[in-house]
C-alpha positions as CSV (number, residue, x, y, z in Angstrom):
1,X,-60.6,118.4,-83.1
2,X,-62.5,119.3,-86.2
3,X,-61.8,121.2,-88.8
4,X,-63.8,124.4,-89.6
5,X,-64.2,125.4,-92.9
6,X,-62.4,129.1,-92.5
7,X,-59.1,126.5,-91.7
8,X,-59.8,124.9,-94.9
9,X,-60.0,127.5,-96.8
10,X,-56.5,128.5,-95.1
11,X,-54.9,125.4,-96.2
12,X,-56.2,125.2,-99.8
13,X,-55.1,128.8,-99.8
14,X,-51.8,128.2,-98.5
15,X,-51.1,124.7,-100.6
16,X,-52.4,127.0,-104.0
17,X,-50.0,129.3,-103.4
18,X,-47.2,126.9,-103.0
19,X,-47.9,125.8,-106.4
20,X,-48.2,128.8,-108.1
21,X,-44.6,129.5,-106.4
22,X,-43.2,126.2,-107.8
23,X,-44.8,126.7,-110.8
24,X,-43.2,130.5,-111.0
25,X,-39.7,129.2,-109.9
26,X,-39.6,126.4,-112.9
27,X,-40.5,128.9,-115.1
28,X,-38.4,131.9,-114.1
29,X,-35.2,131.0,-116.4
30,X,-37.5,131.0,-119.4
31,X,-39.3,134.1,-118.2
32,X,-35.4,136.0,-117.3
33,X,-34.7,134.6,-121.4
34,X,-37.5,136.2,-122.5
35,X,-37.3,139.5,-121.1
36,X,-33.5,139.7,-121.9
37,X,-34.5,138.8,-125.4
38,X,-37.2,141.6,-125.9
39,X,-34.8,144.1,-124.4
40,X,-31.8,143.1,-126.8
41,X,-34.2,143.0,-129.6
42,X,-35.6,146.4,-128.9
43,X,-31.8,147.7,-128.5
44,X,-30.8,146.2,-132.2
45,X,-33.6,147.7,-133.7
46,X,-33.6,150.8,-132.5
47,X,-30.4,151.9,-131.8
48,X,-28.1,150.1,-134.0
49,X,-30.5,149.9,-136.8
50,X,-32.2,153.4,-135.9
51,X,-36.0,152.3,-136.5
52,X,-38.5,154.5,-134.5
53,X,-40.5,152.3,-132.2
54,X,-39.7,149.2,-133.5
55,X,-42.6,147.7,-131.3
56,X,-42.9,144.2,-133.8
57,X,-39.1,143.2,-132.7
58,X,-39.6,142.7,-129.1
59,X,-42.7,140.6,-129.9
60,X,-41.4,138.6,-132.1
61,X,-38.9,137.6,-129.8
62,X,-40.6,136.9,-126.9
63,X,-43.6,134.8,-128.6
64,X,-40.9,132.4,-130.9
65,X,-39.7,132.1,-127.2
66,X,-42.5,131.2,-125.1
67,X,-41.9,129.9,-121.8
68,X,-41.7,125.9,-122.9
69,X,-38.6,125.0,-124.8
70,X,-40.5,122.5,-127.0
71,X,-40.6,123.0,-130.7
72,X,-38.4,126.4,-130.0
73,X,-37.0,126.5,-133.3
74,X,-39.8,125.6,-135.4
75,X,-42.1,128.6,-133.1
76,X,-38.7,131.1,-134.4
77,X,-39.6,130.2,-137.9
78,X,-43.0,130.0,-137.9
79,X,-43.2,133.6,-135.6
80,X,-41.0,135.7,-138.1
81,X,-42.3,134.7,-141.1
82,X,-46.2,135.1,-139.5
83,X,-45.3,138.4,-138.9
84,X,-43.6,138.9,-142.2
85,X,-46.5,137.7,-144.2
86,X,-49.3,139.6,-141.9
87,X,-47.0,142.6,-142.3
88,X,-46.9,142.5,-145.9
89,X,-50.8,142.1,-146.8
90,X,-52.2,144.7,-144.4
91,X,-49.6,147.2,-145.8
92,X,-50.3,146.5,-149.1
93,X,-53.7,146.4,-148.9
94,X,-53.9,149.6,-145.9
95,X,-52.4,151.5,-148.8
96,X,-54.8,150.4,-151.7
97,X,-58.1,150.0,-149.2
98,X,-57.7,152.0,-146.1
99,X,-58.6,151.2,-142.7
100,X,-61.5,150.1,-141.2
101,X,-63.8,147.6,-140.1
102,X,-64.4,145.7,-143.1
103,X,-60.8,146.8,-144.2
104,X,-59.8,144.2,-141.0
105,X,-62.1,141.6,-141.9
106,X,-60.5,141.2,-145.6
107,X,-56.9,141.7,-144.5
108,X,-57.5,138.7,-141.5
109,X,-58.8,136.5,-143.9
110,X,-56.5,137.3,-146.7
111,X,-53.4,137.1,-144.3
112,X,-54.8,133.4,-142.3
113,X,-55.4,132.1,-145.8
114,X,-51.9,132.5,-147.0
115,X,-50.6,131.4,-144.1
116,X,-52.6,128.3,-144.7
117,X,-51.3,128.3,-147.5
118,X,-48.1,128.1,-147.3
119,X,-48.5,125.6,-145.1
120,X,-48.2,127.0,-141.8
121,X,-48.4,125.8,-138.2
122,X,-51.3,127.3,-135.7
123,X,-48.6,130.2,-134.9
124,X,-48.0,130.6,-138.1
125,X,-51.5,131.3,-139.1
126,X,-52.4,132.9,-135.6
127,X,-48.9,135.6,-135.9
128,X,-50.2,136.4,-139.4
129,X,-53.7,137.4,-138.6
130,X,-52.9,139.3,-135.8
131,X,-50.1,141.5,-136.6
132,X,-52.3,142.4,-140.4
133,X,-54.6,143.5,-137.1
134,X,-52.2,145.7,-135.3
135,X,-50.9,146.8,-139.1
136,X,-54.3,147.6,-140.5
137,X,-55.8,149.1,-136.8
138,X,-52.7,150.8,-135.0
139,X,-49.9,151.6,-137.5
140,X,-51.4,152.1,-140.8
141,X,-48.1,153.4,-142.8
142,X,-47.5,152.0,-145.6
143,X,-43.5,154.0,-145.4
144,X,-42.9,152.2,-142.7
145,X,-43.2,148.6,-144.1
146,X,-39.8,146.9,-144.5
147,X,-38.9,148.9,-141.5
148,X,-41.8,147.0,-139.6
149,X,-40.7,143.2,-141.2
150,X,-37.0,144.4,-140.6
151,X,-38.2,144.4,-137.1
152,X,-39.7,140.8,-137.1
153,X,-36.9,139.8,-138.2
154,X,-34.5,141.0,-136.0
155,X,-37.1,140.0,-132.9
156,X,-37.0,136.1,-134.7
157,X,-32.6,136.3,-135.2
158,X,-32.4,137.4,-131.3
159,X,-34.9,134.4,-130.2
160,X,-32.8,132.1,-132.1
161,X,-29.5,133.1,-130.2
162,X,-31.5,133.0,-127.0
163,X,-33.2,129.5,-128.1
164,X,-29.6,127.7,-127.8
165,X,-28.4,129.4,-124.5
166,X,-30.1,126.6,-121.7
167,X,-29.7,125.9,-118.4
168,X,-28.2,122.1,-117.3
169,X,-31.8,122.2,-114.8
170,X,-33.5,120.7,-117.6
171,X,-31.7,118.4,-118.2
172,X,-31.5,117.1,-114.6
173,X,-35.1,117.3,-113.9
174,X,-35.9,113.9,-115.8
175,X,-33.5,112.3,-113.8
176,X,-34.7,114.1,-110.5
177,X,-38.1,113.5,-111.1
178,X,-37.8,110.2,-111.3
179,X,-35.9,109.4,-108.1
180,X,-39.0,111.4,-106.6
181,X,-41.4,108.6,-108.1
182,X,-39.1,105.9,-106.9
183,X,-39.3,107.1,-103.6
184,X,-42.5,107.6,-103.5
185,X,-42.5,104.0,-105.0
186,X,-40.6,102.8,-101.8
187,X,-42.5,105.1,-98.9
188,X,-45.8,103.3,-100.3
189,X,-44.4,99.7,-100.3
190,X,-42.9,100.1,-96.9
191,X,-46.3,101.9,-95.6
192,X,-48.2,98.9,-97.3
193,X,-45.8,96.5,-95.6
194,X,-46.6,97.8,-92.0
195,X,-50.3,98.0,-92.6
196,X,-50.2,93.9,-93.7
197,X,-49.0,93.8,-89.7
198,X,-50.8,96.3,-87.4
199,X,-54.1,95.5,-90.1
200,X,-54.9,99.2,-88.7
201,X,-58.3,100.3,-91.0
202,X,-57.8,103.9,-90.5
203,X,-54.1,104.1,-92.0
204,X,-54.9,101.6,-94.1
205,X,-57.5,104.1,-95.9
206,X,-55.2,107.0,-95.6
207,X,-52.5,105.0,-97.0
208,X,-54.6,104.4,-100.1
209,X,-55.8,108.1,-100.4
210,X,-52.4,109.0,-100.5
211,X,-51.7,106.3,-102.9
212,X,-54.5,107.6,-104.9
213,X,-53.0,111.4,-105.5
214,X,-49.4,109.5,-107.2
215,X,-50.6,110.5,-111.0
216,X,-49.1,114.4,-110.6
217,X,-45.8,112.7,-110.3
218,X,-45.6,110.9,-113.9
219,X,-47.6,113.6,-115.3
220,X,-44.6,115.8,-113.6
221,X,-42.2,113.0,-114.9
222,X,-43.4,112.9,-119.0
223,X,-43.0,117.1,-118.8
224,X,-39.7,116.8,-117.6
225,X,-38.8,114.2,-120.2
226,X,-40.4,116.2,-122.8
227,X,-38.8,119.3,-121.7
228,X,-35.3,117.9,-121.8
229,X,-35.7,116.2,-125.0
230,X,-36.7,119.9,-126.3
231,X,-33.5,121.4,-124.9
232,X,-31.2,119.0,-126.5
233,X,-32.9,119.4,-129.9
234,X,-32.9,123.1,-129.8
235,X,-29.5,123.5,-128.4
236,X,-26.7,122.8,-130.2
237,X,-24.3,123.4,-126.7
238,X,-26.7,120.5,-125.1
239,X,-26.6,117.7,-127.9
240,X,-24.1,115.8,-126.3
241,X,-26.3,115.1,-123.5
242,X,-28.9,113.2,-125.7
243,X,-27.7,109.7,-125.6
244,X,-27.6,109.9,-121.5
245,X,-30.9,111.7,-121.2
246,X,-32.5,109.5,-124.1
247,X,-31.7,106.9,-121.2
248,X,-33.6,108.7,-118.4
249,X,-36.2,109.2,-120.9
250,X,-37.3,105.5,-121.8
251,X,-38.0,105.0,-117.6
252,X,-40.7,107.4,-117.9
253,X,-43.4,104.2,-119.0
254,X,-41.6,101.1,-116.5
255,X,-41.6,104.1,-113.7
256,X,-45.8,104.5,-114.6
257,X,-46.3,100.8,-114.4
258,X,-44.3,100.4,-111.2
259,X,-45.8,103.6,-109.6
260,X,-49.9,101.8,-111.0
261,X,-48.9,98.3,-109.5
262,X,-48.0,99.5,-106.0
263,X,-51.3,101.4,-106.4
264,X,-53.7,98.5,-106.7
265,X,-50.9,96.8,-103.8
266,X,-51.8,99.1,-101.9
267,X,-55.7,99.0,-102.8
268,X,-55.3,95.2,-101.7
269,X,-53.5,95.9,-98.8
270,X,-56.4,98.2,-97.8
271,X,-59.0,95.9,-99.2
272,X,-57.2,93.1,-96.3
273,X,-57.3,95.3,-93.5
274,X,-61.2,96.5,-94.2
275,X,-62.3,93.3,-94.0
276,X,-60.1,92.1,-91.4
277,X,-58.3,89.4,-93.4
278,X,-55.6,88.1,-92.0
279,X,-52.0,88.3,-94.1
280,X,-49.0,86.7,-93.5
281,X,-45.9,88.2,-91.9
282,X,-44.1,87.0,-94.9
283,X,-45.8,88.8,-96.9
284,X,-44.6,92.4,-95.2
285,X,-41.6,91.1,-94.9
286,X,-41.5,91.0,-99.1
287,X,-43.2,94.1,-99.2
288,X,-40.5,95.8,-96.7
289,X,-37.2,94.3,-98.4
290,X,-39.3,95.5,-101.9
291,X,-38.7,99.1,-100.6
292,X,-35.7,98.8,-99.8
293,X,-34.9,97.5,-103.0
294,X,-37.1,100.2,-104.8
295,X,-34.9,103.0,-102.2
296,X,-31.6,102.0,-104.1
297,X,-33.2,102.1,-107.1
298,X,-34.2,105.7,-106.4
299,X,-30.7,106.8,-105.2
300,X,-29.0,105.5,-108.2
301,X,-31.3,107.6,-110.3
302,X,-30.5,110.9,-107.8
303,X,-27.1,110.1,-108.7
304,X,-28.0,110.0,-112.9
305,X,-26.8,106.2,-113.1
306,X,-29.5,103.9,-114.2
307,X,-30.8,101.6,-111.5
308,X,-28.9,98.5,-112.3
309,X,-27.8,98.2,-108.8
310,X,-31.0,97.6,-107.3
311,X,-31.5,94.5,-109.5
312,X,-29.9,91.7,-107.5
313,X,-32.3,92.6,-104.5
314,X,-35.6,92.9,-106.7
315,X,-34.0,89.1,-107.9
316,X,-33.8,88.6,-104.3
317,X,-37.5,89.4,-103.5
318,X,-38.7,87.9,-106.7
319,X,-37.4,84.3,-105.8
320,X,-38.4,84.4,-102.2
321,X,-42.1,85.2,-103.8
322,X,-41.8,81.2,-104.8
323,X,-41.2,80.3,-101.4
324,X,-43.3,82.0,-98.9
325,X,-46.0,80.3,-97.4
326,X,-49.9,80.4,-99.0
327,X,-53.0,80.8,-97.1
328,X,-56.8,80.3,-98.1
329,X,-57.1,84.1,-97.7
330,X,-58.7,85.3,-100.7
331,X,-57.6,88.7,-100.1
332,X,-53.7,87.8,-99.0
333,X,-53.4,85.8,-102.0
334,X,-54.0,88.7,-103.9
335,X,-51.5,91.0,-102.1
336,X,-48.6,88.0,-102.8
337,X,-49.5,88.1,-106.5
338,X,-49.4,92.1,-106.6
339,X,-46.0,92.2,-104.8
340,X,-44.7,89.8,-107.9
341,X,-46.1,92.6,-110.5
342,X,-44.6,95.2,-108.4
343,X,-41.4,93.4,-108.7
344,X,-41.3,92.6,-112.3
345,X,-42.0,96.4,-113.0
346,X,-39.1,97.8,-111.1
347,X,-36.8,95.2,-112.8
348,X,-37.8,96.8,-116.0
349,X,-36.6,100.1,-114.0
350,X,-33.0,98.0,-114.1
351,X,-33.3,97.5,-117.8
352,X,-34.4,94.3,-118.2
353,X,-37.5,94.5,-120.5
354,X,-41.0,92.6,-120.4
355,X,-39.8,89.1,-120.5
356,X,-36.6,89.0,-118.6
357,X,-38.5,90.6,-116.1
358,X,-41.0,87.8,-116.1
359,X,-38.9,85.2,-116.8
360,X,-36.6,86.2,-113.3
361,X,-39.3,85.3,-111.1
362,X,-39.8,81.6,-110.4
363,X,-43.2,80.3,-111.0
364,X,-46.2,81.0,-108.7
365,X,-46.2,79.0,-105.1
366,X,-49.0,76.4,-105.3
């Protein structure tokens, strides 16, 4: 039946939406932190410390947050004392000057320059500009000024406290994500190892479309890593966690390899079936017990231990890669040598590095 574009539109639609609905629920810790953290803020400022409006604390503490917990600290820093500085020269100068156009001009090039400087980050510079703006535009009283950094500060003391209260779902996600790519990993090998069979064209092109649509996953894989390593540097409550997730963190390249060298397998695979070259049941059989192998790999990960006991039946595959029978098949000769990269990949997934990897395998049948 075919497709009309109104039930295209539908299912784009629908598949955008589940995104933005993942992306919302990975973020919605960070955004609950950062409205907690404007609210507290607000409350210190004005009611214990009794400052009218004190409009710069909850924005200082809900742009040293953000909603990414990389660099946390450094953005706490880099926020108050932005603020601070672009306070300071548009009251000074509000007071000497006045307000106005050409007022705003000096003040924002006054206040980026001494952020510069002083040797300030992009926030850095970018808080100090802007709040000289909202200073020298919206709340030009020069009374007000120590109240206004007082402020700041108290927004940049409350993102702090918030900075070092984390969920563990960071820290799991590395680990999570990666079983995910292994998995994918394994449901690609044991596709590919079906298509070598049943040599079916059509599934053989779908398989490598789907193949084709992998590189989300490790990009999906490096944020988690970042994000976790973030979390454990900003947290002091987490820091214990860094040697283990340190760990998860180094799979993120062999996991990219692997995921790339079933890729072009596949690619071969569907390059055999186009042309209706023959490959040997062997060869799916390798390609089959691969998945398997690459399946415990993926559950050890699930279960945060590295993947050490998927190693003997990667050895396994890799010696019975010496043995199998050859053929005069252009095109099956290639899918027998991918299968050996495949497998020397995942064993640096175990911890082996380059050249144990290598070195496992026997040489190549002749």
């Amino acid at each position: 039946m075919e497709v009309g574009p109104l039930d295209r539109m539908w299912h784009v639609g629908r598949t955008s939406a589940r995104a933005r609905i993942a992306r919302w629920k990975s973020k919605r810790w960070q955004i609950g932190q950062c409205a907690v953290a404007a609210g507290v803020a607000w409350f210190v400022a004005a009611d214990v410390l009794g400052h009218q409006t004190p409009f710069f604390a909850p924005v200082a503490a809900v742009v040293a947050l953000g909603t990414s917990y990389g660099q946390r600290l450094r953005r706490v820093a880099e926020v108050t004392i932005g603020v601070a500085v672009g306070v300071f020269l548009a009251d000074l100068l509000v007071a000497w000057l006045g307000s106005g156009g050409w007022q705003i001009g000096l003040i924002v090039a006054l206040a980026m320059s001494a952020a510069f400087l002083l040797d300030g980050g992009q926030l850095f510079v970018t808080q100090a500009a802007v709040q000289s703006i909202v200073i020298a535009g919206l709340v030009a009283d020069p009374d007000q000024a120590f109240t206004r950094w007082t402020d700041a500060v108290v927004g940049g003391l409350v993102a702090l406290v918030a900075a070092t209260v984390v969920p563990a779902a960071p820290l799991r996600r590395p680990r999570e994500q990666a079983a995910i790519v292994m998995h994918k990993i394994a449901g690609l090998l044991r596709a590919a190892g079906e298509v070598m069979v049943d040599g079916e064209v059509d599934r053989a092109m779908a398989l490598l479309a789907d193949a084709r649509t992998t590189d989300s996953l490790i990009r999906e894989l490096k944020d988690a890593a970042d994000e976790g390593l973030s979390v454990v540097e900003s947290s002091p409550f987490r820091v214990r966690h860094k040697d283990d997730l340190r760990k998860m963190v180094d799979l993120v390249d062999p996991l990219d390899r692997a995921l790339r060298s079933t890729r072009v397998l596949v690619r071969q695979t569907a390059v055999a079936a186009y042309h209706r070259r023959p490959v040997p049941g062997s060869y799916s059989l390798l390609a089959l017990d691969l998945a398997d192998a690459a399946d415990v790999a993926a559950d050890e990960l699930a279960a945060d231990r590295m993947a050490v006991a998927a190693r003997d039946g990667l050895l396994t595959v890799g010696d019975a890669t010496g043995r199998v029978e050859r053929t005069d098949v252009l095109a099956a000769e290639a899918v027998l040598a991918q299968i050996r990269s495949v497998v020397v990949d995942l064993l640096m997934v175990t911890g082996l590095d380059q050249l144990e990897s290598t070195d496992a395998l026997p040489p190549p049948p002749r």
